[in-house]
C-alpha positions in Angstrom: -16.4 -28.3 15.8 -15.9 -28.5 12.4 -17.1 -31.0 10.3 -14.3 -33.7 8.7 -13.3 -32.3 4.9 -11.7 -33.3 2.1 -7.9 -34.4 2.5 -7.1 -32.0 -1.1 -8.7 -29.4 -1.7 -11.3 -29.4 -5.1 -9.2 -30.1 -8.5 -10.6 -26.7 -9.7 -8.4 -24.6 -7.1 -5.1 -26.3 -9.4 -5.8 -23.8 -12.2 -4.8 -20.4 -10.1 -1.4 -20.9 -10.3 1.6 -19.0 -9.0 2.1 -17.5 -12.1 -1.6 -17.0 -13.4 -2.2 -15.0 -10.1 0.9 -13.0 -10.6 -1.0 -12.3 -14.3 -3.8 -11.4 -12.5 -2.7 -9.2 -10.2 0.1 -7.2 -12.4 -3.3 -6.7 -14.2 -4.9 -5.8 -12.1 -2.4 -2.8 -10.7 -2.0 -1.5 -14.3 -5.2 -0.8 -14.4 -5.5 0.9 -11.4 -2.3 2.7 -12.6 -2.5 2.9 -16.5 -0.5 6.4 -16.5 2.2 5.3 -14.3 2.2 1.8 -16.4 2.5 3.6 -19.5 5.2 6.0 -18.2 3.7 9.4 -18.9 2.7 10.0 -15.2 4.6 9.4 -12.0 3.9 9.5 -8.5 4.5 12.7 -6.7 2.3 13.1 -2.9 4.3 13.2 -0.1 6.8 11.5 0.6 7.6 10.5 -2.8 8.5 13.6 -3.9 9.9 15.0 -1.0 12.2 12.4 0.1 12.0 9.0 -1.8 12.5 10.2 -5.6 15.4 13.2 -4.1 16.9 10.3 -2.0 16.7 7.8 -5.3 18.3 11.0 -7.7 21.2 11.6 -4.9 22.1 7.9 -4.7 21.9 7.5 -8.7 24.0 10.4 -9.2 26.6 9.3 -6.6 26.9 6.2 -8.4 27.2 7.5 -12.3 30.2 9.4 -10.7 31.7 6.2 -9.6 31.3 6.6 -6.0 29.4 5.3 -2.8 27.0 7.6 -1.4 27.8 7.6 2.3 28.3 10.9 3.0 24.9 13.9 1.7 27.0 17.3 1.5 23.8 19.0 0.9 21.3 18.6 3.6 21.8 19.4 7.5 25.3 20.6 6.5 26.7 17.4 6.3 24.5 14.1 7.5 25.2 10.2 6.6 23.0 9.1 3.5 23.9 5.1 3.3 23.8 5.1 7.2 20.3 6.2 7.3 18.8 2.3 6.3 15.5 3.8 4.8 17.5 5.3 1.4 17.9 1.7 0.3 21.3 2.3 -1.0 22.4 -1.6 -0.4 19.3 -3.4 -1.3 20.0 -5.1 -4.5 16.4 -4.1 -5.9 17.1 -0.7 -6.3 19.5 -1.1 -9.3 16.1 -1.0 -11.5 16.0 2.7 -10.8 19.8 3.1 -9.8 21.0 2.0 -13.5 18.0 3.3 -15.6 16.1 6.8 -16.2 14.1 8.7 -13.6 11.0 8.8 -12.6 9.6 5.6 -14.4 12.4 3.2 -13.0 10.8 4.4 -9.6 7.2 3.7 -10.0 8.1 0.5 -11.8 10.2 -0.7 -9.0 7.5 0.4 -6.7 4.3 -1.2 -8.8 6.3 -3.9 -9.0 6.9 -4.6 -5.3 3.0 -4.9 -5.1 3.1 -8.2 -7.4 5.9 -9.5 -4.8 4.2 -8.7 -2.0 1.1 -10.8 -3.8 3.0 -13.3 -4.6 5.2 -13.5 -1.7 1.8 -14.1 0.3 0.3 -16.6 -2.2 3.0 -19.0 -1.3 3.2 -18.9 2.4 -0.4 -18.9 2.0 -0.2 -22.1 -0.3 2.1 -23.4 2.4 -0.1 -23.3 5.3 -3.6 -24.0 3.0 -2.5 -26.5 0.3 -5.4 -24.5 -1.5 -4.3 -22.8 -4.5 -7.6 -20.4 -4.5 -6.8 -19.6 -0.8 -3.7 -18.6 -1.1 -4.7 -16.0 -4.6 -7.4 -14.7 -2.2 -4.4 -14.1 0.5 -2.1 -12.6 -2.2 -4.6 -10.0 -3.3 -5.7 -9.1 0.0 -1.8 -8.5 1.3 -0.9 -7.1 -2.0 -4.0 -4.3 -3.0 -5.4 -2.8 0.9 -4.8 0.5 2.6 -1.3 0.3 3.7 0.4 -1.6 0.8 -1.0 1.2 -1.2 -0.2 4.1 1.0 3.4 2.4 0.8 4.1 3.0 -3.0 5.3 6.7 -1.3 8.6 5.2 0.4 10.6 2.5 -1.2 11.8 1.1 2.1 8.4 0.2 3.7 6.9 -1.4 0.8 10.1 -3.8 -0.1 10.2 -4.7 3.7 6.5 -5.5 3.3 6.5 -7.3 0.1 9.4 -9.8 1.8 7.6 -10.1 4.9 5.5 -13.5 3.9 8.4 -14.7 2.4 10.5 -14.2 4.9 8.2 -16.0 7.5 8.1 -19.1 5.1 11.6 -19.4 4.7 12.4 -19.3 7.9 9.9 -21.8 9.1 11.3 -24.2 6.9 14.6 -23.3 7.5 14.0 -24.3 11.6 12.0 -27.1 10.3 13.9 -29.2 7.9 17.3 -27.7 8.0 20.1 -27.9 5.0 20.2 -24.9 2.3 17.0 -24.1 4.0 18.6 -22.0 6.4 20.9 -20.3 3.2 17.6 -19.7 1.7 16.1 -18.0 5.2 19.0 -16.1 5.7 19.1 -14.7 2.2 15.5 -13.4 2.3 15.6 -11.9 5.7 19.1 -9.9 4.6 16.3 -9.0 1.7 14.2 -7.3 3.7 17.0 -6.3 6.1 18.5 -4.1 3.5 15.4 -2.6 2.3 15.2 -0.3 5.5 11.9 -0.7 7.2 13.4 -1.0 11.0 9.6 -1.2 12.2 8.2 -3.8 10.1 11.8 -5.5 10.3 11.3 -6.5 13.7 7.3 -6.6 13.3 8.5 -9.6 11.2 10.5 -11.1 13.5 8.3 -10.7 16.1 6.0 -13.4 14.5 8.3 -15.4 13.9 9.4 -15.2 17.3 5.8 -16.2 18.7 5.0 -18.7 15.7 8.3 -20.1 16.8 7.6 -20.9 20.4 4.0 -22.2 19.4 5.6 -25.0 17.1 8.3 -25.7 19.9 5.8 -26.3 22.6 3.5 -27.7 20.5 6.2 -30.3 19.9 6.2 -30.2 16.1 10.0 -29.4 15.7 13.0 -30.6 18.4 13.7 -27.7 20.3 17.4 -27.6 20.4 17.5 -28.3 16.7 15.0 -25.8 15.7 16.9 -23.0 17.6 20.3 -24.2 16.2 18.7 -23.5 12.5 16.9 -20.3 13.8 20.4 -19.2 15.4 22.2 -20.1 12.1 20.2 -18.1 9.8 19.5 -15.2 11.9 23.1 -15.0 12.2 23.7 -15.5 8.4 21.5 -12.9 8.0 22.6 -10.5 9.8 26.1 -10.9 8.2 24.8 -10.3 5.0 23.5 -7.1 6.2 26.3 -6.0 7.7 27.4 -3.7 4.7 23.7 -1.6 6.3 23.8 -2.7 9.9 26.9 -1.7 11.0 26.5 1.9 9.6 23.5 2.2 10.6 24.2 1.9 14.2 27.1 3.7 14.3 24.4 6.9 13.0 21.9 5.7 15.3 24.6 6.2 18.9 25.0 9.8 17.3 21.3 10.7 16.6 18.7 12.5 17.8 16.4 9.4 18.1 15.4 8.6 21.3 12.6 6.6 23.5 11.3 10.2 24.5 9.8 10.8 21.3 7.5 8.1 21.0 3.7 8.1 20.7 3.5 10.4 18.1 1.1 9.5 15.4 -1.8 6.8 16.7 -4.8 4.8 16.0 -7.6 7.3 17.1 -9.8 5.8 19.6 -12.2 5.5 16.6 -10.0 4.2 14.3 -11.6 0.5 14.6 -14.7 1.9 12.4 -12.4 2.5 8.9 -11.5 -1.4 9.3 -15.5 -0.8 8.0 -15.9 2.3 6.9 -12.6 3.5 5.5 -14.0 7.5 4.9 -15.4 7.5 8.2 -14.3 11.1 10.5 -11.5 11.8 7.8 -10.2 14.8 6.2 -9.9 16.1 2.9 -7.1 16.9 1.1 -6.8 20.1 -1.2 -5.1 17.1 -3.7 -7.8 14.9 -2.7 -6.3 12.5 -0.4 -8.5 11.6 2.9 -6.7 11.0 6.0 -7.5 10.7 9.5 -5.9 13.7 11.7 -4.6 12.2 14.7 -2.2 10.3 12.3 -0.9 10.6 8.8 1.8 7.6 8.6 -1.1 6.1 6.4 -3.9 7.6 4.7 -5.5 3.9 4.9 -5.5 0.6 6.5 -8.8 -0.2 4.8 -8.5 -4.5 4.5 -11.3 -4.8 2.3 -14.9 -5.9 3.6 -15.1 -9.1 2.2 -11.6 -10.3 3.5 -12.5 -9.3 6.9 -15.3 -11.3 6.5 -13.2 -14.2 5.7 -11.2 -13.0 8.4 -13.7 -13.0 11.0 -15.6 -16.6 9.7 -11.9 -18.7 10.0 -11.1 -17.0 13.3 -15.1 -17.8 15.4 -15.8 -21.0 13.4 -12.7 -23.0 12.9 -10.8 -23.8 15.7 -6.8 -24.4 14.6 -3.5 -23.2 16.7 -2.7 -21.5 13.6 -6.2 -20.1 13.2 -6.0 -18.6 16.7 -2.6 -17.3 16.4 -3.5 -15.2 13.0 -6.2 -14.3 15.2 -4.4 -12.8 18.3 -2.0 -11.2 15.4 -4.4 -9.1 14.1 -6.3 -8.2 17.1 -2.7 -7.6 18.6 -2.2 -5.5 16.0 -5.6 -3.3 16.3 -4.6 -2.7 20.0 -1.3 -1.8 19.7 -1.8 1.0 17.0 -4.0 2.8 19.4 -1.2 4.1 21.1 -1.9 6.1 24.2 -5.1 5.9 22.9 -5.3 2.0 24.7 -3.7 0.3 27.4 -1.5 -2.3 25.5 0.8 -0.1 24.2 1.8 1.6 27.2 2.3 -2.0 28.9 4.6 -2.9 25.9 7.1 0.6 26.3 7.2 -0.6 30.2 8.0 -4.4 29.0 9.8 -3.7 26.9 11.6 0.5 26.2 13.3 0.1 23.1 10.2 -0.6 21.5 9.4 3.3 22.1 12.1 4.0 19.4 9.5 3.2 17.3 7.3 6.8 17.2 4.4 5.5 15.6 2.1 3.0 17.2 0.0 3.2 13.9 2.7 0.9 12.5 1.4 -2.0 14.4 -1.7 -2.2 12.3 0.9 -3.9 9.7 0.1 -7.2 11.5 -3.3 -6.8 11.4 -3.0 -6.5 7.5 -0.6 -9.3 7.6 -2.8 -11.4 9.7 -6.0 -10.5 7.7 -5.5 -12.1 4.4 -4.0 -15.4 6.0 -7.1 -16.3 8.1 -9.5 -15.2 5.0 -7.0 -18.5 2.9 -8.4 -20.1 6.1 -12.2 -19.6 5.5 -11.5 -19.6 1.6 -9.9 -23.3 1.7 -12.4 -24.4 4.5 -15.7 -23.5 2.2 -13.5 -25.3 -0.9 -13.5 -28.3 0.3 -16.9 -28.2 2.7 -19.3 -26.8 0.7 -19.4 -29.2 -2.2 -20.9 -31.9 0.0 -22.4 -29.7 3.1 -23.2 -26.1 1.1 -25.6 -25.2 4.7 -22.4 -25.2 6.6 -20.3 -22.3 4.7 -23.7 -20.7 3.5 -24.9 -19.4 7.5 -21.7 -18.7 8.5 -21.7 -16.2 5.2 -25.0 -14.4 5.9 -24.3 -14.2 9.5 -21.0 -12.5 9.3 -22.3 -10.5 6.1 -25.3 -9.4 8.0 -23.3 -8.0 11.1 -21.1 -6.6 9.2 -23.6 -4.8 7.0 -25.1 -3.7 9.9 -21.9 -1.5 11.8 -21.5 -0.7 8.4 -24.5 0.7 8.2 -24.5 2.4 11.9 -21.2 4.3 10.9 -22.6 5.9 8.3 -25.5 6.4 10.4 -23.9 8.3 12.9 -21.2 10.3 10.4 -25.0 12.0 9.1 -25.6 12.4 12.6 -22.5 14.4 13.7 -22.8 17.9 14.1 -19.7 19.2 12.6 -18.2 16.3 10.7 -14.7 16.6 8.8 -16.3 15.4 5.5 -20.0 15.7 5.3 -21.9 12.3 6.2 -23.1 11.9 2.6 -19.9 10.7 1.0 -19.2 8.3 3.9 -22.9 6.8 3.6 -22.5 6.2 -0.2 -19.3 5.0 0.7 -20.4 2.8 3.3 -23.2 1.4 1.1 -20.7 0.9 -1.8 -18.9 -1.1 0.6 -22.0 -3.6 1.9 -23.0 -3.9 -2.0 -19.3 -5.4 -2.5 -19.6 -7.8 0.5 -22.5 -8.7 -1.2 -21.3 -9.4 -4.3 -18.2 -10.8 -3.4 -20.0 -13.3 -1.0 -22.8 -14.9 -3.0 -20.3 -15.3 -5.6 -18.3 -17.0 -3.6 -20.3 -18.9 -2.4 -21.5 -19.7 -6.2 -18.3 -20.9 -6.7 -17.2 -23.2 -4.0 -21.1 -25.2 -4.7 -20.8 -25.5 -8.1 -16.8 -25.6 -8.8 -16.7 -23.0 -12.0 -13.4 -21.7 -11.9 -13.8 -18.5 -14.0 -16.2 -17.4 -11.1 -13.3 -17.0 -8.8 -10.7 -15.0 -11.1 -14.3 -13.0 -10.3 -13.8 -13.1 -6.7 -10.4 -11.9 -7.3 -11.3 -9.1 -9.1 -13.7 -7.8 -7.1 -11.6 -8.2 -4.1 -9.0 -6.2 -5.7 -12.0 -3.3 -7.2 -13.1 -3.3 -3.2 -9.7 -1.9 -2.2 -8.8 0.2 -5.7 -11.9 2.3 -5.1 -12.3 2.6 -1.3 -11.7 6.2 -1.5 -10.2 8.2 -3.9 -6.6 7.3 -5.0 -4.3 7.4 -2.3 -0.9 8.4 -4.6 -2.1 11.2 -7.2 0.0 11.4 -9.9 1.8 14.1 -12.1 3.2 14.7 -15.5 6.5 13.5 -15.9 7.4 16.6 -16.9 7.0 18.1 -13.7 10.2 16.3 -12.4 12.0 18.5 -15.1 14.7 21.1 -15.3 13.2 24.5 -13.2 14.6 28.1 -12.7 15.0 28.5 -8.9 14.5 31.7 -9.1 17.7 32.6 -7.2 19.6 35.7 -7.5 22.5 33.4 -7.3 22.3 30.1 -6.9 24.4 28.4 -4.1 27.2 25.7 -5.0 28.6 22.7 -3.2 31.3 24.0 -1.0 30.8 27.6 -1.2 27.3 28.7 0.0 23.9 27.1 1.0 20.4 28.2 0.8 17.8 28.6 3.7 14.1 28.0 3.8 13.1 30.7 6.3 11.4 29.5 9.4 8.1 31.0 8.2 8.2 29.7 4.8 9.2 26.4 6.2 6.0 26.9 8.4 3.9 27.7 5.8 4.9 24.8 3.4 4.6 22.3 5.9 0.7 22.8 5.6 0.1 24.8 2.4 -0.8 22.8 -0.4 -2.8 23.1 -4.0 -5.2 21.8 -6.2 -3.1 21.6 -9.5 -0.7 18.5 -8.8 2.3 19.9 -11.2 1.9 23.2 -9.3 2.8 21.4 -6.2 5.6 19.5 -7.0 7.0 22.7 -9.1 6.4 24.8 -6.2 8.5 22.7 -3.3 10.9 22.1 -5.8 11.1 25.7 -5.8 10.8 26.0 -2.2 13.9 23.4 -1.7 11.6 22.3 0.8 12.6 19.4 2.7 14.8 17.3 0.2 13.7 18.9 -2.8 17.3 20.4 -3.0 19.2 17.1 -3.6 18.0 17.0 -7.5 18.6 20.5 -8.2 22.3 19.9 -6.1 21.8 23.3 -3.9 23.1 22.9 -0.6 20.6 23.5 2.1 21.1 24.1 6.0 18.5 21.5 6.7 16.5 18.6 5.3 14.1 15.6 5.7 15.4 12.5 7.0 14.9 9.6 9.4 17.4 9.8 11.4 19.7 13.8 12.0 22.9 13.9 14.3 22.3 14.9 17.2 24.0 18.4 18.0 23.0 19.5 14.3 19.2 18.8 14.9 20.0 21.1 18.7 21.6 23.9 16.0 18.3 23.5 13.9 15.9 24.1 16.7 17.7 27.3 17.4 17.3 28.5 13.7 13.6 27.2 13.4 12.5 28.3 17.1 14.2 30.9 17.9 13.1 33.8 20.0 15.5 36.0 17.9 16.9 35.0 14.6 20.4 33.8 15.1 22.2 36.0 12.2 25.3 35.4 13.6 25.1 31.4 13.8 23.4 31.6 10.2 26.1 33.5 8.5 28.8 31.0 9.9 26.8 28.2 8.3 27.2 29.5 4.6 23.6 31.2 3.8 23.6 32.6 1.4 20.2 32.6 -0.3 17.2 32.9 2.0 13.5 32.5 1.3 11.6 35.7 0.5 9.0 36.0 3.2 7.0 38.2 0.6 6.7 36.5 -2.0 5.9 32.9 -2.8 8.7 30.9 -3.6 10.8 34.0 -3.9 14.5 34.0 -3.1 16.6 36.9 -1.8 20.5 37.3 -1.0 22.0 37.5 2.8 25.1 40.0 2.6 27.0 38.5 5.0 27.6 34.3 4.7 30.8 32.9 6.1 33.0 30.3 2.8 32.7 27.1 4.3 36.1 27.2 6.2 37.6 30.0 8.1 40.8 30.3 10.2 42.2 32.8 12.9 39.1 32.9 15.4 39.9 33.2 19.0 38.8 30.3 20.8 35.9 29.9 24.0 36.4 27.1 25.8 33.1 26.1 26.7 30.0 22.8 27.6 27.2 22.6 25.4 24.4 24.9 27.0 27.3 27.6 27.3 27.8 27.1 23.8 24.1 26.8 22.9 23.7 30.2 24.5 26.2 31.9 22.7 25.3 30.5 19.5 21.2 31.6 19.8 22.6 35.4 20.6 22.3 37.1 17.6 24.8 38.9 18.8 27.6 35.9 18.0 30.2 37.0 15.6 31.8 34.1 13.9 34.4 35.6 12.3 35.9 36.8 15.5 34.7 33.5 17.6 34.9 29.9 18.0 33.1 27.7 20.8 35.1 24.6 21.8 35.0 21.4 23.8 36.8 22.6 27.3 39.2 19.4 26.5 40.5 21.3 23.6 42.2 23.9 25.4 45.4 22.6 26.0 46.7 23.3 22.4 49.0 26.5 21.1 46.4 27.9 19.4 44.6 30.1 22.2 44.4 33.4 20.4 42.9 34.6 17.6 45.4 35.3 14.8 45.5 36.4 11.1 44.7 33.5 9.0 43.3 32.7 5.4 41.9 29.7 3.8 41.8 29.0 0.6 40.0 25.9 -0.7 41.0 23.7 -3.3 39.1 20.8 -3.4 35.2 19.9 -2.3 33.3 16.8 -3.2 31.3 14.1 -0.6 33.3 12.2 0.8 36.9 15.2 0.8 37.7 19.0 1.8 40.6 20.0 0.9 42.1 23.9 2.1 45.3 25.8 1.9 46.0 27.8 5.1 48.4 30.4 5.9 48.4 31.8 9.2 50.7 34.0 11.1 51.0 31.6 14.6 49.2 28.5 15.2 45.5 28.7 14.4 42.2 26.5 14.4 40.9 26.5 11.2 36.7 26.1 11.9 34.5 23.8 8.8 31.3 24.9 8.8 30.0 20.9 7.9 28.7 18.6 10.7 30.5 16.4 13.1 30.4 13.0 12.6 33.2 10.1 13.9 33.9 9.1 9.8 35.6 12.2 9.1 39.6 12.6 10.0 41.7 15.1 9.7 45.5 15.5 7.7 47.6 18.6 8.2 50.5 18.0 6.0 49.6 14.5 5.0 49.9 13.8 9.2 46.6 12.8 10.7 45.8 14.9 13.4 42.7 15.8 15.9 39.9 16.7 14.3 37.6 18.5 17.1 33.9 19.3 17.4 33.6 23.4 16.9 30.3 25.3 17.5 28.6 22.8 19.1 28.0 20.2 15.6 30.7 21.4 13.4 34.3 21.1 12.9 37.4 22.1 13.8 41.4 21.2 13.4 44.2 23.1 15.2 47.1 24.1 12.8 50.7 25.5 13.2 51.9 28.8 12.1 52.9 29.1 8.5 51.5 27.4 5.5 50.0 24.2 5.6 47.5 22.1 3.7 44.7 20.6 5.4 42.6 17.6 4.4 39.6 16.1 5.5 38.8 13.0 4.4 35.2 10.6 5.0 36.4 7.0 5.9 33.7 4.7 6.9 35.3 1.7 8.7 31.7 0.4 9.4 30.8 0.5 6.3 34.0 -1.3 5.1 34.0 -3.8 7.8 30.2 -4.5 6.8 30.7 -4.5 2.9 33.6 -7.4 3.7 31.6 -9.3 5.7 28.7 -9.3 3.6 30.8 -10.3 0.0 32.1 -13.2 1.9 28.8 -14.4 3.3 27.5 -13.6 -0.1 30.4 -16.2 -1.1 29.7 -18.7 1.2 25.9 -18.6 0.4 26.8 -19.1 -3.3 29.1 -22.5 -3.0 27.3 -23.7 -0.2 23.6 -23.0 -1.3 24.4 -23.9 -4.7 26.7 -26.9 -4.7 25.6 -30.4 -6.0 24.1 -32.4 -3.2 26.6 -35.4 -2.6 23.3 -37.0 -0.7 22.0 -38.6 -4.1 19.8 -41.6 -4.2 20.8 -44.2 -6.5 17.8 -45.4 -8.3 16.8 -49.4 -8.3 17.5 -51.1 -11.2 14.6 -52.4 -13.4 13.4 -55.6 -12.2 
C-alpha cells in the first residue's frame, strides 16, 4: 500500500503553467521542425501529398469560387468529397489553411494541433492529478510519441487526437456537475466529430463509455442524473454534427465499405518489442522512413522509455480505480492491435461486428498512447509529493523498473544482432537501443533529482528530454520538401484533359509500379506522382482522372475499377465510354500518350440491354463492348419508349461540380448515357420537368428522353447535407444564448459587518 502523502502537491509544481508548458512545447516542435516553422519546407511523405494537401487544395479552391465542395468531378468519375468525413471540410479549424496560402497554412494547422493535443492532455491531466508537473509530463508524452507524429500526414486523425483528452474532460464534468457543462461537452465532442477520425471517434467514446460505468457503480455520480447529462450532450453533439453526419452515412449505405474487409494492417506478433525498441525488425525506406511490414498505418507507436517507465511504476505500485483503469486501457489497447495476430480481437468482431468496419486493428494502439502519458502524471505526482519526506520509496521503484527495462532493452538488441537475415542490420537497432537505456537513464535520476530537492528548472529538464527521447527515436518520420516542389509542373501531356470533356488514366502497370517505387531525392518524388496523377495528385493540377484515393468509393464504381485494374483483358471498350483520353506510357516514366477513341462525357441513341449486375459486369469486362452502339440497364427500366437505338446528338453546354447541362436532339425517344457515377444526390430535368434519372452501365447514369430537341439537366442536391447544415446553425444558436447567457443564479454578497 502506499504510504499517506501530501494533500497539494509541492509549491514548485505551480510554476509549469498551462501556458508556460504550451511555451515549451511549441518550442520544442519548432525545433524539431525549424524548416516547416520557418515556411521554406513542407511536409510531403505519404499521405500528405497524396491525399491530405490535394484534398486541402480541392476544398480551398471550391470555396474561392463561392461554392460547397460536396460533389469531386475529378476522381472515380464522380465521388462525394464533403461526405467522405476524413477531408475535414466542416471542421471549423481548417479555415487556417482554407482562407490562407498553401502549403504553410497546412503544416501550421498541423504543427499546431500537436500543442493542442499537449495541452488538451495537460488539463485532463491537471484534472485527475491536481499536479501541475504531472500533467506537463502527460502533455508532452500525448503530444511528441510515435503516433501523434506519424499523424502530422492526415489532418483528420491528428485533430481527432488532439480533442480526445479534451473531450473526456468535458464530458466527465458535464455528467458530473451538470449546467453549461453539458454545452461545453457537446461542443468539443462535435469538435472532434467533425474532424473525421471515425476510429478514434468511437475509441474516444469508448472510454468514456467504461470510465462512465466505473463512476456509476462506484457511486460517485447519481445514476439517472449522470445518464440524463450524458444523453443530453451526446445528443447535442451529434446535432452539431449533423451538417457531417448525415452525409456521411448516406455515402457510407452506398460504399464499398464492408465488415469483410477487416483485419488488414496489424500489430505483428512482435510488435510489443518497439514499445522498447522502436527500430526493432523494421524496414527502411528509400526516403528513409522505418516501418514495420505487416502494417504501415503508422511508422511508430514508440511512447518513449521513460514514460513507460512512469507508466509501468503508477500501474504495479499504486493501487487507484483510476490507476487500474488507465491500466487495462493500455494493455487493452496492446492486445487489440494485434489483430489476428491475438485472440482479443477476434472475440471483439464476434461481440461485437460493426467494429470490423474498422480495417485496421493497429488503430487500437491509440489507447495505449492515450493511456500511457496519464498513468506516467500518476507516478510523476505520486514521487512529487512522496519523495520529499520518504526519497527510498520513489528511489527503488525507479531502479527497479529502470533496470528491467534496460534489460529487454538490451535482449532486443541482442537478438536483432543475432538474427540471420534481419530487415535492417542489428547494429543500428543496438545503438538505438542503447541510446534509448542512456535516456531512461538520464531522464530518471533527474527526476528523481528533482522531486528530492524541489529545483524547478530541473524539470523544464525532464521535459525536454522526454520530448528529445521521442524527436530522435529514429529518423524523422515526415521528411520534408522544398516548397517549391508544390509548384506549377508540365504534365507532359500531349493534351491535357479538361473537366467535362476527357479524363486521364494511370495504366494498371504504372499504377503498380508507383504503388511501390519510390526515390531518394524528396522533390523528385513529389514531382514525379504529381506527374503520375497518381492517386489524388490530379485534384491540384484539376485533370480529371478515372480513379483516385479515398476512404470511402461507391460501391458499383469501385466493381468498374477492379475490372480496369484486374482485368484478364484490358476493357477498351468500357475505358473509352468513360472519357480516356490520356493514358500512362508504359515505356517511359511518367510519360503520357493519347487513346484515339474516348467517348465526350454524354452520349445519346444507344440501344438499350436490359440486364442484373453480373450480366452487366460481364459485358462490360469484354473488350469486345462497344459503347457507342450499347447501353446496360436495370431490367426495371425497360418499360419506357425508348427500346431502340436511334440517331441522337448531344451537345453540352454547361459543366461544373455540382451541374451538367446537354442539348439533345434525337430522332425518336432516346436514353441519353453520362459517363459520371451514380449517386442518390443527383436528379434529373428534361425540359425543366424532373424526371427518372436511372443507373446505366453498372455505376453511371442515364435519363430517358423524348424525340425531338430537348434540354437536359442534371443537378447535385444534397438534402442530407442541407438538413444537417440546418440543424447544426440552430444548435450552434442554441449553444450560443444558452451557453453564454448571464447566470440568473447570482449570489448576493453579505454586507460588511
Amino acid at each position: 500500500m502506499s504510504p499517506p502523502i501530501e494533500t497539494h502537491p509541492p509549491d514548485w509544481t505551480r510554476q509549469f503553467t498551462a501556458g508556460r508548458f504550451a511555451l515549451l512545447l511549441a518550442s520544442l516542435i519548432s525545433a524539431a521542425y525549424p524548416d516547416v516553422v520557418l515556411g521554406t519546407y513542407s511536409f510531403f511523405y505519404r499521405d500528405f501529398g497524396l491525399f491530405t494537401y490535394p484534398v486541402a487544395w480541392y476544398a480551398r479552391d471550391c470555396l474561392g469560387h463561392g461554392h460547397v465542395p460536396l460533389w469531386n468531378p475529378l476522381n472515380d468519375c464522380g465521388v462525394p468529397f464533403l461526405a467522405q468525413w476524413n477531408t475535414t471540410v466542416c471542421y471549423p479549424l481548417s479555415l487556417l489553411y482554407l482562407l490562407l496560402p498553401l502549403p504553410w497554412s497546412l503544416d501550421y494547422f498541423c504543427l499546431g494541433h500537436l500543442v493542442l493535443a499537449g495541452v488538451a492532455m495537460y488539463h485532463l491531466a491537471f484534472r485527475w492529478s491536481g499536479n501541475r508537473f504531472a500533467a506537463s509530463v502527460a502533455g508532452t508524452a500525448f503530444a511528441l510519441n510515435g503516433v501523434t507524429l506519424n499523424c502530422l500526414m492526415w489532418t483528420s486523425n491528428l485533430a481527432a487526437l488532439a480533442w480526445m483528452p479534451l473531450v473526456i474532460l468535458l464530458a466527465e464534468r458535464a455528467w458530473q456537475e451538470g449546467g453549461r457543462k453539458i454545452i461545453w461537452a457537446a461542443v468539443a465532442g462535435a469538435m472532434q466529430m467533425l474532424a473525421g477520425a471515425p476510429e478514434i471517434i468511437a475509441l474516444t467514446w469508448m472510454l468514456l463509455g467504461t470510465l462512465w460505468l466505473g463512476q456509476v457503480f462506484a457511486r460517485k455520480v447519481p445514476p439517472g442524473m449522470a445518464l440524463a447529462r450524458t444523453a443530453g450532450s451526446v445528443a447535442l453533439m451529434l446535432m452539431l454534427s449533423a451538417a457531417q453526419l448525415l452525409p456521411f452515412l448516406q455515402l457510407l449505405q452506398h460504399s464499398h465499405r464492408d465488415v469483410s474487409q477487416s483485419g488488414l494492417w496489424s500489430m505483428p506478433a512482435w510488435g510489443w518489442m518497439n514499445f522498447v525498441v522502436p527500430l526493432f525488425h523494421c524496414e527502411k525506406s528509400l526516403l528513409g522512413v522505418f516501418f514495420q511490414k505487416d502494417q504501415q498505418w503508422t511508422s511508430s507507436y514508440y511512447p518513449g522509455i521513460a514514460v513507460l517507465a512512469l507508466a509501468v511504476i503508477a500501474a504495479s505500485r499504486l493501487r487507484t480505480a483510476r490507476t487500474w483503469w488507465l491500466a487495462a486501457v493500455a494493455l487493452a489497447g496492446a492486445v487489440l492491435a494485434l489483430g489476428d495476430h491475438g485472440v482479443a480481437y477476434s472475440l471483439l468482431r464476434r461481440v461485437i461486428p460493426v467494429a470490423s468496419l474498422a480495417r485496421y486493428p493497429i488503430k487500437f494502439v491509440v489507447l495505449t498512447i492515450f493511456a500511457l502519458p496519464l498513468l506516467a502524471a500518476v507516478a510523476t505526482d505520486f514521487m512529487t509529493r512522496v519523495a520529499p519526506e520518504s526519497p527510498r520509496l520513489v528511489k527503488k521503484p525507479l531502479l527497479v523498473t529502470a533496470a528491467e527495462l534496460a534489460f529487454w532493452a538490451l535482449a532486443v538488441a541482442a537478438v536483432a544482432c543475432l538474427q540471420p537475415h534481419p530487415p535492417v542490420p542489428g547494429q543500428p537497432v543496438a545503438i538505438n537501443a542503447v541510446e534509448r537505456v542512456l535516456l531512461l537513464a538520464l531522464v530518471l535520476v533527474i527526476l528523481f533529482r528533482l522531486v528530492t530537492t524541489q529545483r524547478a528548472w530541473l524539470g523544464a529538464v525532464v521535459l525536454v528530454l522526454l520530448g528529445l527521447d521521442i524527436l530522435t527515436h529514429m529518423p524523422r518520420q515526415n521528411p520534408t520538401v522544398l516548397n517549391e516542389a508544390y509548384g506549377p509542373i508540365n504534365l507532359g501531356m500531349p493534351a491535357v484533359p479538361q473537366p467535362g470533356q476527357a479524363r486521364a488514366m494511370t495504366s494498371p502497370l504504372v499504377q503498380a509500379y508507383l504503388a511501390s517505387a519510390g526515390t531518394t531525392n524528396a522533390a523528385g518524388n513529389v514531382i514525379g506522382l504529381r506527374r503520375a496523377l497518381y492517386d489524388d495528385c490530379n485534384l491540384p493540377e484539376n485533370v480529371p482522372t478515372l480513379n483516385g484515393f479515398f476512404s470511402l468509393h461507391l460501391r458499383n464504381n469501385d466493381d468498374i475499377l477492379n475490372l480496369i485494374y484486374t482485368p484478364t483483358n484490358f476493357p477498351a471498350g468500357l475505358v473509352d465510354f468513360m472519357g480516356a483520353a490520356q493514358i500512362s506510357d508504359d515505356q517511359t516514366y511518367f510519360g503520357w500518350k493519347t487513346r484515339p477513341h474516348p467517348l465526350p462525357l454524354a452520349t445519346a441513341g444507344q440501344e438499350p440491354v436490359f440486364a442484373g449486375d453480373r450480366e452487366t459486369l460481364r459485358a462490360l469486362a469484354d473488350p469486345a463492348f462497344d459503347p457507342r452502339r450499347f447501353v446496360y440497364l436495370p431490367p426495371e427500366a425497360q418499360n419506357g419508349p425508348a427500346a431502340q437505338a436511334t440517331t441522337a446528338t448531344v451537345t453540352l453546354t454547361e459543366f461544373s461540380a455540382g451541374r451538367i447541362t446537354l442539348t439533345v436532339e434525337a430522332a425518336q425517344p432516346a436514353w441519353v448515357v453520362v459517363a459520371q457515377s451514380d449517386y442518390p444526390c443527383w436528379r434529373a430535368l428534361v425540359d425543366g420537368q424532373t424526371t427518372k434519372l436511372w443507373r446505366a452501365n453498372h455505376a453511371f447514369q442515364a435519363v430517358e428522353v423524348p424525340g425531338g430537341r430537348h434540354a437536359v439537366e442534371l443537378v447535385y442536391s444534397d438534402s442530407a447535407f442541407e438538413w444537417g447544415a440546418m440543424i447544426s446553425t440552430v444548435s450552434l444558436a442554441g449553444c450560443v444564448i444558452f451557453g453564454f447567457r448571464p447566470d440568473k443564479r447570482v449570489r448576493t454578497s453579505a454586507a460588511p459587518s
